[in-house]
C-alpha positions in Angstrom: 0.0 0.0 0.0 2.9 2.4 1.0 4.2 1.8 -2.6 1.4 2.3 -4.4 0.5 5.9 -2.4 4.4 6.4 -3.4 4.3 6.0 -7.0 0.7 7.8 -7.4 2.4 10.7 -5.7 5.1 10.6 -8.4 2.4 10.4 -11.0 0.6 13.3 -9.5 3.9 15.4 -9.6 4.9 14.5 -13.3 1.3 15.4 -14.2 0.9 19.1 -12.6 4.8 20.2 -13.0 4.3 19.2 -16.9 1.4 21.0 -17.2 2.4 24.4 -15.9 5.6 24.0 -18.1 4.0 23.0 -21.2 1.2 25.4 -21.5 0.4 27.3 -24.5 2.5 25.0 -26.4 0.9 25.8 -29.7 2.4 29.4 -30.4 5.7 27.9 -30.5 4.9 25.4 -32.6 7.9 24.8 -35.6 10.6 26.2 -33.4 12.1 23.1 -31.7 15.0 21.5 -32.0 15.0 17.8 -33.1 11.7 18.0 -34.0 12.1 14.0 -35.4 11.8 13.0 -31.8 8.3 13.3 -32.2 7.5 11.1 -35.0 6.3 7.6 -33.7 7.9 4.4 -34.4 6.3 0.8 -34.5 2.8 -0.1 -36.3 0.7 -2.1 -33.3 0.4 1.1 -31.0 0.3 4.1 -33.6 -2.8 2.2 -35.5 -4.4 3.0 -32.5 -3.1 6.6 -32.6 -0.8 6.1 -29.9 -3.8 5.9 -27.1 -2.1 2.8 -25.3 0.7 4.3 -23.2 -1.1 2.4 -19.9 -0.7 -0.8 -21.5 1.8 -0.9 -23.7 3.9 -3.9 -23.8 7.5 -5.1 -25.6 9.6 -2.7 -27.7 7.5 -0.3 -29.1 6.9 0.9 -25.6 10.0 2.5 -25.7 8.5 4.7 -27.8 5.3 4.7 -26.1 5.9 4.3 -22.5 9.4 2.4 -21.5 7.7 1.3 -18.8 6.1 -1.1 -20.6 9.3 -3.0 -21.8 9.4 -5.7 -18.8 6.1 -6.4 -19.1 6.6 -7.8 -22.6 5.7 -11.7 -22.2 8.9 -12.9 -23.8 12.7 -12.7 -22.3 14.6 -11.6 -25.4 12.6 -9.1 -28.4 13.9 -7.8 -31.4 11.9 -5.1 -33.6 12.5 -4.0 -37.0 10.0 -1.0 -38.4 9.5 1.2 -42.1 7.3 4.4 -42.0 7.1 6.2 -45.3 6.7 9.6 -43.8 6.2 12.9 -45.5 7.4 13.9 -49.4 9.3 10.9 -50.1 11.2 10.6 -46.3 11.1 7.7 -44.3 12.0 6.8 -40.6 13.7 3.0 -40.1 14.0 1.8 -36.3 15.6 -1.1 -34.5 15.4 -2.4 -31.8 16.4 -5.2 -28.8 15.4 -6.1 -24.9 16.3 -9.2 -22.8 15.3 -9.3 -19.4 18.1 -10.0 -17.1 16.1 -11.9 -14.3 15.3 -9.6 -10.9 17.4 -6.5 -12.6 14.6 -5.9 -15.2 14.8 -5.4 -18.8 17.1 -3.3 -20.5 16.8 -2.5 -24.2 19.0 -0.6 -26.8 17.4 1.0 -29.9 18.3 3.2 -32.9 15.8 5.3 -34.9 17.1 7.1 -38.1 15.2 9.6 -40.2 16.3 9.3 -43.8 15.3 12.9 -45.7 16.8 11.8 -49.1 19.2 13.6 -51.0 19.2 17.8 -51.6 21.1 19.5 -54.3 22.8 22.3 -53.3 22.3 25.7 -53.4 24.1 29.2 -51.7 23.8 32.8 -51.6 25.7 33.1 -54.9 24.5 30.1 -57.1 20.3 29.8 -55.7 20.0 27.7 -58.5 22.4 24.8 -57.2 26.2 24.4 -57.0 25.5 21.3 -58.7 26.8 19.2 -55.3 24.4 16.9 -53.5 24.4 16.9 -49.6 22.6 14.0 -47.9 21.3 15.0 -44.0 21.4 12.1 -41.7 19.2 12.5 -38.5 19.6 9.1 -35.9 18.7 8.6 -32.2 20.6 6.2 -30.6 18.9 5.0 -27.2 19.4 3.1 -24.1 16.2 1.8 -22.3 15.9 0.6 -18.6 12.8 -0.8 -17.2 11.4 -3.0 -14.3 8.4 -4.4 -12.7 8.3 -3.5 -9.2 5.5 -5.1 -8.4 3.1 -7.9 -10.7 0.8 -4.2 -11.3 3.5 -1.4 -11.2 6.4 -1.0 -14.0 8.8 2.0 -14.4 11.3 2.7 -17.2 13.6 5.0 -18.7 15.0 5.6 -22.0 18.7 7.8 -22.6 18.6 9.1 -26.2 22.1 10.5 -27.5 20.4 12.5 -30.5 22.9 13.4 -33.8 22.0 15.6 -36.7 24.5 16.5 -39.4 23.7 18.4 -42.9 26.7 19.0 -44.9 29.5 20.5 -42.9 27.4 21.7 -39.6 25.7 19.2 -37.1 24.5 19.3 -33.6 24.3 16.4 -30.7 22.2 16.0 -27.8 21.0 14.2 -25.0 17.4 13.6 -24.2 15.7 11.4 -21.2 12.1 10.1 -20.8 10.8 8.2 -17.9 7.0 6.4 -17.8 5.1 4.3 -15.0 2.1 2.0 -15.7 0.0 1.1 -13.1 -2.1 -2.2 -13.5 -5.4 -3.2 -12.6 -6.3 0.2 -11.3 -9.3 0.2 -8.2 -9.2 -3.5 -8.5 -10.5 -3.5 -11.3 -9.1 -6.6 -14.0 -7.6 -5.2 -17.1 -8.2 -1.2 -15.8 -4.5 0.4 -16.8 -3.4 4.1 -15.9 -0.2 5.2 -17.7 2.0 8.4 -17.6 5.1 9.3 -19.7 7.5 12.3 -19.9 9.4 12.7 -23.0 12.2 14.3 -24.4 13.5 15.9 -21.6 17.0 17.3 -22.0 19.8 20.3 -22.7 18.8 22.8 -25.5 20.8 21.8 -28.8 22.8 24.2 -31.5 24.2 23.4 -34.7 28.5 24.2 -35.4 30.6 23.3 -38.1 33.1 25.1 -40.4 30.1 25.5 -42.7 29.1 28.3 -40.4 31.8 30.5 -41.8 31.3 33.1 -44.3 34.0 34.9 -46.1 33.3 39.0 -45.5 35.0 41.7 -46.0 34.8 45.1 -43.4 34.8 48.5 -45.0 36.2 50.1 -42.5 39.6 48.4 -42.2 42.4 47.3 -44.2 42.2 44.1 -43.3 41.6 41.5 -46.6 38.7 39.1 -46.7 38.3 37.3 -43.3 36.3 34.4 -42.4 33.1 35.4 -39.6 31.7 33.2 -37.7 27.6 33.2 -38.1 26.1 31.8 -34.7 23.7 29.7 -34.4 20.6 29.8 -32.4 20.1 27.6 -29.5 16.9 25.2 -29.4 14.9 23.1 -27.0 13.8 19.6 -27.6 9.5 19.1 -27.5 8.9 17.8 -24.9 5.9 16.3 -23.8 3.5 14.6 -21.0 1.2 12.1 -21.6 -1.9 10.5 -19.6 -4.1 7.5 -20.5 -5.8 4.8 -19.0 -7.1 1.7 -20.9 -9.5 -1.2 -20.6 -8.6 -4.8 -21.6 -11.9 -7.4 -21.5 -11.7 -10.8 -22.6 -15.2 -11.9 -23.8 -13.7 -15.9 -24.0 -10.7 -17.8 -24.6 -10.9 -17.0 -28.2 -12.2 -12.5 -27.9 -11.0 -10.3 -26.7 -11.4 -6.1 -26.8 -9.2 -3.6 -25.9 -10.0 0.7 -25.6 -8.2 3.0 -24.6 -7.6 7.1 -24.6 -5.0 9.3 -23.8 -4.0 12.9 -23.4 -0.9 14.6 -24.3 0.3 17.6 -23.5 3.1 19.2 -25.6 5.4 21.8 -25.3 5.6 23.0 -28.9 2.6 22.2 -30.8 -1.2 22.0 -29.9 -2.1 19.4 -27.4 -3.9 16.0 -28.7 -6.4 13.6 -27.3 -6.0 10.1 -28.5 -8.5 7.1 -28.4 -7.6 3.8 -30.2 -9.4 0.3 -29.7 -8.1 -3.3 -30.6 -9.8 -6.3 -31.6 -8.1 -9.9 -31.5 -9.0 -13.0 -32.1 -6.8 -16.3 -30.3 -4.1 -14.1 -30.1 -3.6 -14.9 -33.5 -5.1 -12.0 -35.8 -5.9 -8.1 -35.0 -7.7 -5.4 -35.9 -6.6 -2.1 -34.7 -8.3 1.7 -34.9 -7.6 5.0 -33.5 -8.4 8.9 -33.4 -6.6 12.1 -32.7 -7.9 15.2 -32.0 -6.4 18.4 -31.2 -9.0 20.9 -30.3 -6.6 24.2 -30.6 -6.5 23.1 -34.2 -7.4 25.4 -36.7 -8.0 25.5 -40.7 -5.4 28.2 -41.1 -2.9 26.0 -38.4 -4.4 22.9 -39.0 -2.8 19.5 -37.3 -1.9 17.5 -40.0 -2.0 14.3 -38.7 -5.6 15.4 -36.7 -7.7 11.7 -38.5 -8.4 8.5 -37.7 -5.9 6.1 -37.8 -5.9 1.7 -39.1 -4.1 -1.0 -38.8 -4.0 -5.0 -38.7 -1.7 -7.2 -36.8 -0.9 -11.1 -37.9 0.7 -13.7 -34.9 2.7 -16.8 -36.2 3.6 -18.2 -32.7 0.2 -20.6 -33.1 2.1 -22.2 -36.4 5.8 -21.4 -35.4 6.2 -22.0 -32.3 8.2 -18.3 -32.2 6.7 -15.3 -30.8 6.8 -14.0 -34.4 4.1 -10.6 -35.4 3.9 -8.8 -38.7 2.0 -5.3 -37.7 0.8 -2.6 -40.3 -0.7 1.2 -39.4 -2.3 3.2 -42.1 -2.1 7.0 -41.0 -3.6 9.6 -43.4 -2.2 13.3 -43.6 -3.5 16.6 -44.6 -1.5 18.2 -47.9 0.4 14.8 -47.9 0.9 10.8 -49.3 -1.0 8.7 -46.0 1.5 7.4 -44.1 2.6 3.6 -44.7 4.5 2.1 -41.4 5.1 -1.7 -40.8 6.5 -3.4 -38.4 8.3 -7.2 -37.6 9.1 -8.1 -34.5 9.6 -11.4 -32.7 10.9 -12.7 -29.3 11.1 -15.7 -27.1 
């Protein structure tokens, strides 16, 4: 009892402390720094728009909620996921856990976000120098969680963040920490989740690119190279708080709802809802909605829709905890977003 009242205390904290900091989060919307932080990972959990932080489970979660990692029902995961994102980019993520007995589960992850190629272009030639320059944006994470009890998990993810276009990039650290709290009031499949995200230092690109040759008219001094610095950025954070509802009609049935409300720090604050259908543990069918109220037609959210997704389980006919996820997510002014996801474990 002493631990429960401990850890809803910490909940309650997260909760009000993230509120007052995040308000208004919406007029600063566009002017983070690693603003690919934000874009989810995994297909199981985003076809249901993300609602599931309190029940999350396995690798996605550390996306999601990294408390959710040592719950997974397997020892060892792997995950491999493709989203085609927005005008021909694409996000590719990895991922690995094992659970390493009373210690809990620790998990190691990378997450890249590939723009393509860009032709060149300066001051002097806007048309293009002719030279191609390829941006590479990756997060490279470390994830810790643990059951304390058989109804409370905690876990924390260490992201080392690295952005480089051309001859300037900029590196950062960012931290997120989540609880889940199981069978809420007593109640059998009742879950209450909270996550914090992307907490961490402001980040600033440098690099020689950053020069510029310039001359001063008032000395005698020949052309000298100036230094143009950069302005500093903070990462979006966000806060997150869901509860979900798991019923098992029969052996074979079984429903899960669930909604969630996010609060972020520099773009308009979302509700989420999602629901999952499966059948034997064998085959899903997955739906969701976000809705962001301060949304407008002039500042529209683009990915303010409904969200789909199905979900296949081989372990039946394999023997190997084996899935093969898919979420359909359509955007305003853009090609729907295509994500899919394999992960196994055992």
């Amino acid at each position: 009892m002493f631990q429960m009242k401990r850890i809803m205390f910490i909940l309650l904290i997260l909760s009000f402390s993230a509120f007052e900091t995040f308000g208004g989060g919406h007029n600063r919307a566009g002017t983070s720094a690693s603003p690919e932080l934000r874009i989810p990972v995994g297909a199981r959990y985003l076809a249901m728009s993300g609602a599931t932080i309190a029940n999350v489970t396995g690798l996605e979660g550390i996306y999601w909620n990294p408390a959710g990692v040592d719950f997974s029902p397997t020892s060892a995961n792997a995950l491999f996921s493709y989203r085609s994102y927005m005008a021909d980019m694409n996000v590719n993520y990895v991922a690995a856990s094992g659970r390493l007995g009373d210690f809990g589960s620790v998990g190691i992850s990378i997450r890249s976000f590939n723009i393509g190629d860009i032709q060149e272009t300066t001051m002097d030639q806007p048309d293009g120098t002719g030279a191609v320059i390829s941006p590479t944006f990756f997060v490279l994470g470390l994830t810790y969680s643990k059951q304390l009890t058989d109804r409370i998990s905690v876990g924390a993810n260490f992201n080392l963040i690295n952005e480089s276009i051309d001859r300037v990039s900029a590196s950062g650290f960012s931290f997120d920490f989540g609880v889940q709290y199981r069978d809420l009031l007593e109640v059998p499949g009742l879950d209450l989740g909270v996550v914090v995200r992307n907490l961490g230092s402001p980040m600033k690109f440098d690099g020689n690119a950053l020069y510029v040759n310039a001359i001063d008219p008032n000395s005698n001094r020949g052309p000298t190279y100036l230094l143009v610095e950069a302005a500093t950025a903070e990462l979006p954070s966000d806060i997150s708080i869901g509860l979900s509802y798991k019923n098992k009609f029969d052996e074979e049935n079984a429903v899960t709802i669930a909604g969630a409300f996010q609060n972020n720090n520099y773009t308009y604050d979302d509700y989420k809802f999602g629901a999952e259908y499966s059948y034997r543990d064998i085959f899903f069918v997955r739906g969701g909605y976000l809705f962001s109220p301060q949304s407008t037609d002039d500042t529209p959210n683009i990915f303010q829709n409904y969200t789909l997704g199905l979900g296949l389980n081989f372990k039946e006919f394999s023997g190997i905890d084996l899935s093969l996820d898919y979420a359909f997510v359509p955007v305003k002014y853009f090609d729907s977003n295509h994500i899919f996801a394999l992960s196994f474990g055992f």
